[in-house]
N, C-alpha and C positions, 0 to 999 in steps of 0.2 A: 505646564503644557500637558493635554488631555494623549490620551495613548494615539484616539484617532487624527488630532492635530500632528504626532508625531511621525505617526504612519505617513499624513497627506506628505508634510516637509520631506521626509527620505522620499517617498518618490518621484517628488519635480526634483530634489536633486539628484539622485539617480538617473535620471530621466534625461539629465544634462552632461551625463560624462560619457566621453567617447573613447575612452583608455578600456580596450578589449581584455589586457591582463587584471586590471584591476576593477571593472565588471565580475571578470569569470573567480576571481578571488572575494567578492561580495555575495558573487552566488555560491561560493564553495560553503561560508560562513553561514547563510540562511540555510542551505542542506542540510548541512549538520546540526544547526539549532531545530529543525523541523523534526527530523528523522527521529520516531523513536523508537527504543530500542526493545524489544523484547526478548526479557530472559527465560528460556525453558528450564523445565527440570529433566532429568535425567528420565522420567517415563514420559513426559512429551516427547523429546525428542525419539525416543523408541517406535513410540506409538507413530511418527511421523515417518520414521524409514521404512516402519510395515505397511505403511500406504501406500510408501512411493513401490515397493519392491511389488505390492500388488498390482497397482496399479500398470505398473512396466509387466506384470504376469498376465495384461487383459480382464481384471478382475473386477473393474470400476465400471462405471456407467455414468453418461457422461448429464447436463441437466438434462435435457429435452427428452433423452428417453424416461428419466425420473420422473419430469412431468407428466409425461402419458401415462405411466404406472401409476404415480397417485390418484390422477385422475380416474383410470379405470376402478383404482380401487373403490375410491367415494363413490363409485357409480353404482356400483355392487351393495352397498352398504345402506 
């Protein structure tokens, strides 16, 4: 059986169970198989609390003004 034959098969049966607990435990199973996982290193995550801390200091800017900025910039140029 090809992967997209298997696909189709799980979803008409899927498609036919009305058991709420055991749906939501079907979906709990593909979350976790989907989900991945990324590991940081110890200066990622560093690097990622001094954004947030800035960020929380007002220090960011958000896209739309970045795009006007760029924009002016290339205009200049």
């Amino acid at each position: 059986m090809s992967t997209v034959e298997l696909q189709n098969l799980l979803i008409s049966k899927i498609s036919k169970i009305d058991d709420e607990a055991f749906l939501t435990a079907i979906n709990t199973i593909l979350d976790n198989k989907s989900e991945k996982k990324i590991i940081l290193n110890q200066n990622q995550i560093e690097d990622i609390l001094i954004s947030r801390t800035e960020i929380n200091n007002g220090l960011g800017i958000d896209n739309e003004e970045l795009d006007l900025e760029i924009t002016k910039w290339f205009q200049e140029k």
